[in-house]
C-alpha positions in Angstrom: -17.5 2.1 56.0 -20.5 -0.1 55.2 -21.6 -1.3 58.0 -24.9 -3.2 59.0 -27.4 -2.0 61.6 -30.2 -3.9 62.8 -32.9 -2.0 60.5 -30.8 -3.1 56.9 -32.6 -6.8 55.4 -29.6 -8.4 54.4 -30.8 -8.7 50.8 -31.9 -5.3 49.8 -28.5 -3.7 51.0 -25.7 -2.4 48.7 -23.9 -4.9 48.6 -26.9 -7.4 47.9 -27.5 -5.9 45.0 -23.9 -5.9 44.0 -23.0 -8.8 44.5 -26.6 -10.1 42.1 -24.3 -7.7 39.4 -21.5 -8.9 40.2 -22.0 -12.3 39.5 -23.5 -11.8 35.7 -20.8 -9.7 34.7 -18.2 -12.6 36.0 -21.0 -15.1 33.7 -21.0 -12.7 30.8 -17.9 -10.9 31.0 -19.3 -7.5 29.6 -23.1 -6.5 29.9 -25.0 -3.5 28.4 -26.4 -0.9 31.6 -29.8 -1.5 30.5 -29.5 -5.4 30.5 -27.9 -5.7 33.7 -31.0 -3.0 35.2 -33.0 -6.0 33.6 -31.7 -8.8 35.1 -31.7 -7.2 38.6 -35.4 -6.6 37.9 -35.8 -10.4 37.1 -34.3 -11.2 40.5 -37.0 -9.7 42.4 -35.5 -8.6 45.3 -36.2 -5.2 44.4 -32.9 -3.5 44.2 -33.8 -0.9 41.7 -33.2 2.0 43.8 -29.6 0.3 44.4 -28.9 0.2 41.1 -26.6 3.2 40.6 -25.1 2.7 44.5 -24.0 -1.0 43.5 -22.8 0.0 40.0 -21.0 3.0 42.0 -19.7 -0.1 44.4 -18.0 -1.9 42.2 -16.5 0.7 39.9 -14.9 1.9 43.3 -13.8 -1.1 44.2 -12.1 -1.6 40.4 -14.1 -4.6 39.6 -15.9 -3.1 36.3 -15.2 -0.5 33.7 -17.8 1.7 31.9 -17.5 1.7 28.4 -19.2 4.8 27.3 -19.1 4.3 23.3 -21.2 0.5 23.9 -23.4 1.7 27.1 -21.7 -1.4 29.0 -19.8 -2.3 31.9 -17.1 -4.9 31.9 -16.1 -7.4 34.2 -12.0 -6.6 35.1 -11.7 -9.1 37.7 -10.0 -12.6 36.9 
């Protein structure tokens, strides 16, 4: 269960950074993995090392796809 705890700054959490992904792929529709590591970047909130874990979110959650033949992850949700 993800939980808070009073240590976790509510915008370099998991879900943070998924959310930040979540919302280009709902702009774009389908974004390449290195373009979307780009954008976080450009945000500034430092997410880097949630990357992968947010990425990891979402797949679990059945709200992107990985296509392995463009290098890009697609935005299933309506």
């Amino acid at each position: 269960m993800l939980s808070p705890s009073k240590h976790a700054h509510p915008d370099k959490t998991v879900v943070a950074v998924a959310t930040i992904l979540l919302e280009r792929l709902r702009q774009r529709r389908t974004q390449g993995f290195d373009d979307l590591r780009r954008h976080l970047a450009s945000t500034g909130n430092g997410g880097d090392t949630l990357y992968l874990p947010a990425l990891d979110l979402l797949f679990l959650l059945g709200l992107v796809e990985y296509h392995p033949k463009t290098d890009a992850f697609e935005y299933l949700g309506r």
